[in-house]
N, C-alpha and C positions, 0 to 999 in steps of 0.2 A: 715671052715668059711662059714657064708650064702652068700646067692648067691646076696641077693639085695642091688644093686650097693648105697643106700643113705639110711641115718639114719633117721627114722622119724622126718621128719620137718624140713630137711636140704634140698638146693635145688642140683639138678644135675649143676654142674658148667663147665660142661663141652662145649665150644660152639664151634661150625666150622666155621671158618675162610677161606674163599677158596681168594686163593690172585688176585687181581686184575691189570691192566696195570699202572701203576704211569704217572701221566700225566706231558708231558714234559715244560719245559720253551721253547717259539718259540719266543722271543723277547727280547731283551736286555733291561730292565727297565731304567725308566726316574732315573735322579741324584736322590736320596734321603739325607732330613738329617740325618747327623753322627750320627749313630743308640747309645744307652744307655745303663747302665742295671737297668732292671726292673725285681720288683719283681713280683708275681702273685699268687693269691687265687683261691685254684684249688678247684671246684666244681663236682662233679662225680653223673652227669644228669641220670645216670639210671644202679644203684646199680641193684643188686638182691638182694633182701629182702627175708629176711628167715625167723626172730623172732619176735613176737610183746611182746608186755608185758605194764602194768598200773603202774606209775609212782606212787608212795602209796603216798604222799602227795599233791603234785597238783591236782592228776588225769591224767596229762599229757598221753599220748599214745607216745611209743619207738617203732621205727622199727630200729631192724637190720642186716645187709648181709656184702657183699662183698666190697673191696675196704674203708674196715673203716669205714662203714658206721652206722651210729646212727644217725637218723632223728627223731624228735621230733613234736609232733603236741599237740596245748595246745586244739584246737576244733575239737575233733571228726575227722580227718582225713581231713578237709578240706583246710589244709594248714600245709604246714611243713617247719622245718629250721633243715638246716645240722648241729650237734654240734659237738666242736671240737674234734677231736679221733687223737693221736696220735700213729697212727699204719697203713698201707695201704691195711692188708690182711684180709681175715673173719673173721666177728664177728658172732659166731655162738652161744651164748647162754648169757641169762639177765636175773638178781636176786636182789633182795633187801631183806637188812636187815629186821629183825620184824618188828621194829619200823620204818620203812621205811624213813629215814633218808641217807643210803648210799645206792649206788645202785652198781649193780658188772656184768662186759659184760667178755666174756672169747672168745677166738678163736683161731685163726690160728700162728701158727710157736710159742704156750707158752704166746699169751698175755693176760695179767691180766690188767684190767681198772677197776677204783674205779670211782664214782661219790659224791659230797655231794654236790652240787647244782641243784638237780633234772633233771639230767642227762644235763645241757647246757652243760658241759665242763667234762672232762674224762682226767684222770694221769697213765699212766702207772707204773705197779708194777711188780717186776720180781718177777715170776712164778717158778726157778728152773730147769725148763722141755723147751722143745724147740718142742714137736711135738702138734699137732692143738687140744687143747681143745671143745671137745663137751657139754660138762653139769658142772652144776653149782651146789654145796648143798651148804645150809646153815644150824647150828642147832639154838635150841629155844631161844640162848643166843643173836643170832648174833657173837658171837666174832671167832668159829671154820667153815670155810669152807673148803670146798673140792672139784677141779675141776680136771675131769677127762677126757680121749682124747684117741688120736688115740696110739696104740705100747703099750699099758697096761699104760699110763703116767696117775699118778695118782699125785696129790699135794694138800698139808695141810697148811692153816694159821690157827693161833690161835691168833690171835690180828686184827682180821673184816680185813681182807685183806689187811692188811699194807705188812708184809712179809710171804716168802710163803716157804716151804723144799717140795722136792720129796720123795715121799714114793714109794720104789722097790718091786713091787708085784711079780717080778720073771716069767712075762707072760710079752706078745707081741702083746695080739690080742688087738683090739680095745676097750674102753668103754665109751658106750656114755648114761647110767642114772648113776643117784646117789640122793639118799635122806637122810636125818635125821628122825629116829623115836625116836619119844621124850617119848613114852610109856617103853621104852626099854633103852632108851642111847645107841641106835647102830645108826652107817654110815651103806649103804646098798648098794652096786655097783652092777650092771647088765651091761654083752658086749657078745660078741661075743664068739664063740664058749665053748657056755653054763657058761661063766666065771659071776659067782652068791656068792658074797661076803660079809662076815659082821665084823664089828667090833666093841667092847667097849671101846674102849682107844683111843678114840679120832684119830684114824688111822694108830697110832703106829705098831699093830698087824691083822694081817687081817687071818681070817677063810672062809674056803670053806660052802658054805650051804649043806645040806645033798642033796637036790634033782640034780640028775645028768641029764643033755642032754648036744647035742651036737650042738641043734640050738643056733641062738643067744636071747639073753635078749633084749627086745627092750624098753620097758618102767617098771618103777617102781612109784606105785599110792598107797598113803598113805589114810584111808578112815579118811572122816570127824572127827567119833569120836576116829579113832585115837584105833583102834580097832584090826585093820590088816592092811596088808600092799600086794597089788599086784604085779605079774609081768607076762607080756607077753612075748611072742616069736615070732622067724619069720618063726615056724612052727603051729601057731593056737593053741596056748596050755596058759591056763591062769593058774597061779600057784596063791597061797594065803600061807600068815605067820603070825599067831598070835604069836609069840616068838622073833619078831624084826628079824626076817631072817635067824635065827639057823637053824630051818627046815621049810620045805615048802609042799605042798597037791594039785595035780592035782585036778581042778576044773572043768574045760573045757578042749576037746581034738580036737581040730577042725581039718581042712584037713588041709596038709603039707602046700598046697599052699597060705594058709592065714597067708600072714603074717600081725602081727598086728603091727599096727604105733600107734593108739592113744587111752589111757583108759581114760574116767571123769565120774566125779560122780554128780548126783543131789544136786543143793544147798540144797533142801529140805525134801532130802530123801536117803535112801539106795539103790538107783534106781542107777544104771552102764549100761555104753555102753562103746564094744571098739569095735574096726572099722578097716577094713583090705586093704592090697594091691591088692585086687582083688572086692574091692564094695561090698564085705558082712560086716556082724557087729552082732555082742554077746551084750544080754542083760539079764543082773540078776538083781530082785527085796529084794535080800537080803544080800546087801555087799559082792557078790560077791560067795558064796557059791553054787549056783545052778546058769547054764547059759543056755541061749535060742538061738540058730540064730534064726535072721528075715535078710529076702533077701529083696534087695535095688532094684532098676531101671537100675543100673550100673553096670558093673564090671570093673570102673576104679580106680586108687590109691584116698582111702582118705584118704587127709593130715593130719585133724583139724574138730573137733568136739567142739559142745557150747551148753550148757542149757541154757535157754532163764529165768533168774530169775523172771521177773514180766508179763510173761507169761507161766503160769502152763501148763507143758505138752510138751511144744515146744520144740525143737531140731533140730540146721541146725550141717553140717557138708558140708565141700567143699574138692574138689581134682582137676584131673588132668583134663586138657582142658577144664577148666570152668565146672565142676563138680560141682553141689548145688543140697544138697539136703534137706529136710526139714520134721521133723515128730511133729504131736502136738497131740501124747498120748504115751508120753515116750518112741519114740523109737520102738514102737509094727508094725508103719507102715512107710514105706514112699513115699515121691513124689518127684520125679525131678522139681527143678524149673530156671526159663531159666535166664541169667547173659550175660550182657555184654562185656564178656569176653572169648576167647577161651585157655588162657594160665594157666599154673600151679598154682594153691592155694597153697602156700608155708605152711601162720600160719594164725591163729584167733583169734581176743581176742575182750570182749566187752566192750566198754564204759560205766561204770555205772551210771555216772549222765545223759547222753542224751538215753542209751542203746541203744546204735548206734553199729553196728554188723559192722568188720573191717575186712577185708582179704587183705595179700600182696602178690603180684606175682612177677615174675623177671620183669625189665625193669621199677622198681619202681612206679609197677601199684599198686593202694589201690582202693578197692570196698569196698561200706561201704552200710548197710540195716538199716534203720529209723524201719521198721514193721516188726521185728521178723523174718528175712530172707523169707520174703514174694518176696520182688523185691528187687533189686540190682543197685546202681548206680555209675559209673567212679568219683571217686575223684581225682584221682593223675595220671599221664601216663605217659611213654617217650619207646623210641625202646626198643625193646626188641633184635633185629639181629644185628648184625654185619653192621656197616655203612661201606660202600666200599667208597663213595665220598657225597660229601657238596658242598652248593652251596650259593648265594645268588643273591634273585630276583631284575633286578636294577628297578623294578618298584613299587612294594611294600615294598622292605627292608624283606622282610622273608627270614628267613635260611630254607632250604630245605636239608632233608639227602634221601642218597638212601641206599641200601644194600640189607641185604640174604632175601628170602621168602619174594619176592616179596613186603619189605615194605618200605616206605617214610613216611618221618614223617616233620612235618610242626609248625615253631615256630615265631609269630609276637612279640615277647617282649627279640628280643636279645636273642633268645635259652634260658631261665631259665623256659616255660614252653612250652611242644610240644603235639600236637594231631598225633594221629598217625593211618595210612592209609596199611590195607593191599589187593593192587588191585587184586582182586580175578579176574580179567577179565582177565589177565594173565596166559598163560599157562604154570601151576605146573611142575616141580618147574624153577621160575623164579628171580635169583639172578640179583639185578640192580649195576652192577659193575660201571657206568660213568653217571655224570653229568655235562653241558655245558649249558651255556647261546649262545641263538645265536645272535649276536650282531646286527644284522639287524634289528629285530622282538622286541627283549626283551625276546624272549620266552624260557621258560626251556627244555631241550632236555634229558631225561635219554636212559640207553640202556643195554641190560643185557641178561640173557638166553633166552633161547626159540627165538632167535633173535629177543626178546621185546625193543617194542622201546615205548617211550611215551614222549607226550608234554601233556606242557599246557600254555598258553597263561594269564591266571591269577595270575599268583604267586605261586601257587600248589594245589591251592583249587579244581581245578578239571584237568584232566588229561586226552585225546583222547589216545590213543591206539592199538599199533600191536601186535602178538604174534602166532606164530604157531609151532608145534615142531618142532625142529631140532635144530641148532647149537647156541653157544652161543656167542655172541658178548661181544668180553673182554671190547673194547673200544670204541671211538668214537673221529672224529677226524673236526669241524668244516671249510668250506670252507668259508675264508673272502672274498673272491672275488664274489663269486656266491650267499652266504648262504646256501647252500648244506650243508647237514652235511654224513657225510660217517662213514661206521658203519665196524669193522673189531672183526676177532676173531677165534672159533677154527675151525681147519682144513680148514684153507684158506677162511671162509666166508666172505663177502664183501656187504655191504644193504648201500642203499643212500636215505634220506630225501631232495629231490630235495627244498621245501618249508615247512614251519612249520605248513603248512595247508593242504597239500597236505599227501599222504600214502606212508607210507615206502614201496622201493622196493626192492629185491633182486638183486645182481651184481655176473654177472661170476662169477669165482676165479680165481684166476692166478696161483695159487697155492695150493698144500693140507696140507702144515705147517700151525701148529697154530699161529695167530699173538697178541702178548703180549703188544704193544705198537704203538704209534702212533704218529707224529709231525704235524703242517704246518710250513714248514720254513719261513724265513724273504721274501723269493719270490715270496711266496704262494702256491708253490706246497706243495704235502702233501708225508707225509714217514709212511709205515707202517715198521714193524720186527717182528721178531718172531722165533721159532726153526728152529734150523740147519742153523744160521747166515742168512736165508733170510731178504734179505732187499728191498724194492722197492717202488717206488715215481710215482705220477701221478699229470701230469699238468691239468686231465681234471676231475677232481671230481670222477676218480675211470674207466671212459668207455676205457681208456689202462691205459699200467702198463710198468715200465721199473725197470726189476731185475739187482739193482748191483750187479759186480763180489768183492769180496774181499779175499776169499780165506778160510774163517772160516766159524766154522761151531757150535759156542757155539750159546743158548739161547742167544737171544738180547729182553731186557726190556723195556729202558730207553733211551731219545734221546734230544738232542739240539742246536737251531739252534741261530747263530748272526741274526741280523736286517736285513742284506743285504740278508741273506742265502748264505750265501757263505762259512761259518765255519760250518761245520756240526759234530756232533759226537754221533754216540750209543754207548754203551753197555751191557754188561751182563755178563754172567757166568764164571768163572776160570780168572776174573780181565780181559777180553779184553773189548779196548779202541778202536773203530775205529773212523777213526776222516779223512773228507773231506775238503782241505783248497780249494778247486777249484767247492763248488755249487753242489758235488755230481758225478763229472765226475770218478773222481780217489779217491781211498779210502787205506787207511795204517792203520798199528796197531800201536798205542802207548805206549809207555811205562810207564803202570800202577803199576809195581814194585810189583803183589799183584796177589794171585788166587782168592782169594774171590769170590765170584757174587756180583754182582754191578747193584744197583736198582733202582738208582735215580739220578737226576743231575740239577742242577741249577750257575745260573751264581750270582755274588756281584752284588750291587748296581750300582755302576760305570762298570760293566760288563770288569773290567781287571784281574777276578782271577774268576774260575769253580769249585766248589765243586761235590764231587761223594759220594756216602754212600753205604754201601755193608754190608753183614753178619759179625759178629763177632767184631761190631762195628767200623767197618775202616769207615774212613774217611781219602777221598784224596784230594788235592789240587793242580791247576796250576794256574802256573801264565803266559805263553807261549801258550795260545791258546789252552793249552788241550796236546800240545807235548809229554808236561813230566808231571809226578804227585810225589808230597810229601805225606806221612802217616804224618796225622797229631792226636796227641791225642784226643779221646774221652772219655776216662773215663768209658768206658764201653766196654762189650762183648756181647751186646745182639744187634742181626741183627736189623741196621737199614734202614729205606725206604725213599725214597720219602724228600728229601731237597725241600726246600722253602724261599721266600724270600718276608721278610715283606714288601710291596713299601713303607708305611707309613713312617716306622720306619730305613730301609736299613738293619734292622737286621737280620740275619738267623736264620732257625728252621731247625729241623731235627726231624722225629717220631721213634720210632722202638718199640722194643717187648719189657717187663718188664716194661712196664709203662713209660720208658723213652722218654722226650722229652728234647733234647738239643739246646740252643741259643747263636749265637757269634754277637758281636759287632764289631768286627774288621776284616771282609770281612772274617771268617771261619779259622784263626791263633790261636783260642784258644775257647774254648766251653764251657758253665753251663748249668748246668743241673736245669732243671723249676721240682719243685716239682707238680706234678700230682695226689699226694693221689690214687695212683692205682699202679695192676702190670700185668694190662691189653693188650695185643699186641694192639699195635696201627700202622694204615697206611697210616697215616700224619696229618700233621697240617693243620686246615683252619684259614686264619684270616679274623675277621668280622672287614670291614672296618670303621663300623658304630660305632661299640660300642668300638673297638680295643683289643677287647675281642681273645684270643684264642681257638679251639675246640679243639682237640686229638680226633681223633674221628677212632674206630676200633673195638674192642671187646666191645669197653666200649664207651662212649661220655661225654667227661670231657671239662666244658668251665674252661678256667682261663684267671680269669680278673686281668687285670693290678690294680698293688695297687698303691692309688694316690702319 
């Protein structure tokens, strides 16, 4: 099998997630009304985009990735609308009929979506196969296609993709081309571990091609006139067939390490370029028979490659970390040219009535180029990291997130669109795990690695700043009394923002355990925890410390206090509950009934029943102060974090992993699950009070709006 982890033009889906302290409830909420069920329209603000493609009868422009995602734009990129996808996993490959009349998306876990209203709306078709389809063919009739995936899963309709049979190739490796040569009446498959295939019967019978290797097949390029038919490798080797794929002819031999991702051909000529994972690229001026390197600027992954039709000569191509590159004499030379973007070019495609040049990146960013990929401009954004916490400004109404690499992202229209900021002043790398309003000021407070700390005083439009290396501050824990905000984290760090104007300073430690969580109680002292059951409270904004004794020694997370501070309770790891009815003097373990870990806690509306959330989807209840806890159903297995409690509404939420978010109506006795269109780890809800709108906000940031 080759070694390169992503299929040409797929993106790496892999994101890290580093967990952060779940911020506790320190006050029992005012009455709320009797919360309701509502429904909700889940939105998924910043997909990874991986595929574009041209809509054959509008014109329209389709982007799709992750999460379901088919976003539709009828002008050039400058606006888009989510269409409906009924499926929440990747969409990794989009094709239309000849006659461009149906459209066909293929992906993850076997799904098949048809379109016949210009992609607004999508029906799923069953497919036969269950493992992640990569590639789409179609032949000249429209009516037989063929989508091909990962485990050798190969599947055939013969009625334009109404239904669909598996066809058993007898192999297991991956395959991600496939095309129709309509010179020939062959299917053509190309994958992994040299697997180079053909057929005449419509896919019924499949043949080995004569030429043998052990790389993989990574693209197959059929030439205009329909002449021959190419195919790359992900060792630098370009093959050619004029026999529809029976046999095939080393054309090119290039070095191991080139591997190829992308071959196109001149609209106007028999002019080829294919382009490799290491920033070199092969050019033949005679359909492919004789080839040339020419050496790029780069040597990083390019993704996507474009002729520039009504400019002769032209040719951009994009890759990784904002990679643009641009030739205008066929490819013989090139130049780097510079892009407002530092993230991965996924795909490319052009607009051809504006020739407006399109690239999508993860975090559902779209650059789009008016001049032939001369300059470059931001059309579309949202994060691209992991949001750790969210906020909103009570002086402007902006949603503010924070999260991994050092970035915040900033939204004045109710989160549906966001600019997004990465503070390079920050010392690398510096994850922003908490954000907090300080009630005095108004002022936004974040706080994260490198013991970064950051305000801003305007809503998020700009941000003062600390950071120097060394430890990292999981959380932060506001002083209502003083305004102080105190900053905790690993190996016992301790930092105090005496004023929002004033510079963060460093604090003894009391300790060298990491601290995971943080409270202010109803009396205004503050709690921090952390490993090895430490626990300890400061009346005076952090300058002493008093370590409770309790006796244990799990991780502690999560903590919550009554109004008075006089009911106290953490937890964490293997289901301990310690719980204070006496302000923190004396401290016992409760009976949680559960090993689990236990990572979050919140009280009802009326504050006479506590809710806890732990891995493996438990969920506990008391109605006793915490004494004792019930397992009450959740309907799931997938560890969830972080409870919350709508004030609006009195209704509960709960976030966890697989995309799940759950909501009860009746103080946490029975739970639904909110469809999210994702199966993204998420670590927690925010509720925008303004708009009443939901975030999920973790791997992914999904608003869902309540439906009227």
């Amino acid at each position: 099998m080759h070694t390169m982890n992503r299929w040409p033009g797929l993106a790496l889906l892999a994101l890290l997630a580093l967990a952060g302290c779940d911020r506790p409830v320190t006050d029992a909420a005012p009455l709320a009304p009797a919360a309701r069920e509502v429904r909700y329209t889940p939105e998924v603000i910043n997909p990874t985009l991986m595929s574009l493609a041209v809509e054959p009868q509008g014109g329209a422009i389709l982007a799709s990735g992750s999460d379901g995602s088919i976003w539709r734009s009828p002008d050039a990129g400058k606006s888009w609308l989510g269409t409906r996808v009924p499926m929440a996993g990747n969409v990794l490959a989009l094709a239309a009929s000849p006659d461009g009349k149906r459209l066909f998306a293929a992906g993850e876990g076997g799904s098949i979506l048809i379109s016949d209203d210009k992609g607004l709306n999508w029906l799923a078709r069953g497919s036969a196969v269950t493992e992640n389809l990569l590639g789409l063919g179609i032949d000249d009739t429209g009516k037989h296609l063929l989508a091909v995936g990962t485990q050798g899963a190969v599947t055939h309709s013969a009625d334009a993709g109404e239904s669909w049979q598996a066809v058993d190739l007898g192999v297991q490796v991956g395959i991600g081309s496939v095309l129709f040569d309509p010179a020939h009446q062959t299917w053509l498959i190309g994958g992994e571990s040299g697997l180079l295939g053909w057929s005449d019967d419509n896919a019924a019978t499949w043949t080995s091609a004569s030429y043998r290797t052990t790389a993989a097949i990574t693209r197959l390029l059929l030439l205009a006139d329909r002449s021959a038919v190419l195919a790359t490798t992900s060792d630098g080797r370009i093959l050619r067939s004029t026999d529809g794929g029976r046999s095939w002819q080393l054309r090119h031999a290039g070095r191991k390490d080139e591997y190829l991702t992308r071959i196109v051909q001149a609209p106007d000529s028999a002019t080829l370029i294919a382009v490799t994972a290491i920033g070199s690229t092969m050019r033949s001026e005679d359909g492919g028979k004789r080839w040339t390197p020419v050496k790029t600027p780069s040597s990083q992954y390019i993704s996507s490659i474009a002729f520039m039709p009504n400019a002769p000569g032209v040719v951009v191509a994009a890759g990784d970390r904002g990679l643009f590159l641009r030739s205008v004499d066929s490819g013989k030379t090139w130049a780097q040219v510079a892009a407002p973007s530092r993230l991965n070019a996924e795909s490319m495609v052009l607009e051809p009535r504006s020739n407006t040049l399109l690239v999508v990146s993860p975090g559902a960013q779209v650059l789009a180029s008016t001049d032939a990929g001369q300059s470059w401009q931001l059309r579309h954004e949202a994060t691209t990291d992991y949001v750790h916490a969210m906020a909103r400004d009570p002086q402007t109404g902006a949603l503010i997130t924070v999260g991994a690499n050092r970035a915040v992202s900033r939204s004045t229209d109710g989160g549906r669109s966001w600019q997004v900021s990465t503070l390079t002043q920050l010392v690398e790398p510096a994850y922003l795990f908490d954000i907090q309003v300080e009630p005095k000021s108004g002022a936004l407070v974040a706080a994260g690695g490198q013991r970064s700390v950051i305000v801003s005083k305007d809503g998020g439009v700009s941000w003062r700043s600390s950071s120097k290396l060394g430890e990292t501050y999981q959380g932060l824990v506001v002083d209502r009394r003083s305004g102080a905000v105190l900053m905790f984290g690993d190996q016992g760090a301790l930092g105090r923002l005496d004023t929002v104007d004033g510079e963060a300073q460093p604090l003894a430690p009391f300790t060298d355990k990491t601290l995971f969580g943080g409270m202010s109680d109803g009396a205004g002292r503050i709690w921090v925890f952390g490993e090895n059951g430490m626990l300890a409270s400061t009346d005076d904004a952090g300058k002493s410390w008093q370590i409770a004794a309790h006796g244990y020694d799990a991780k502690l997370f999560s903590g919550y206090s009554d109004a008075a501070g006089k009911l106290l309770i953490v937890l964490g790891d293997g289901g301990v509950i310690l719980r204070s009815a006496d302000a923190g003097k004396s401290w016992q373990v409760a009976n949680s009934g559960s090993t689990q870990a236990l990572r979050g806690i919140t009280a009802t509306a009326r504050g006479d029943a506590l809710i806890t959330v732990g891995t493996d989807g438990l969920i506990l209840r008391s109605t006793d102060a915490g004494a004792n806890w019930q397992s009450i159903a959740s309907g799931t297995h997938e560890s969830l974090r972080a409870p919350v409690l709508d004030l609006a509404s009195g209704a509960l939420l709960i976030a966890g992993r697989g995309g799940v978010v759950l909501r009860s109506v009746d103080d946490g006795l029975s739970w639904t699950p909110v469809e999210t269109h994702s199966t993204a780890r998420f670590k927690r809800v925010f509720v925008d009070p303004a708009s009443k709108a939901l975030f999920a906000h973790g791997d992914r940031l999904v608003r869902l709006d309540p439906v009227p």
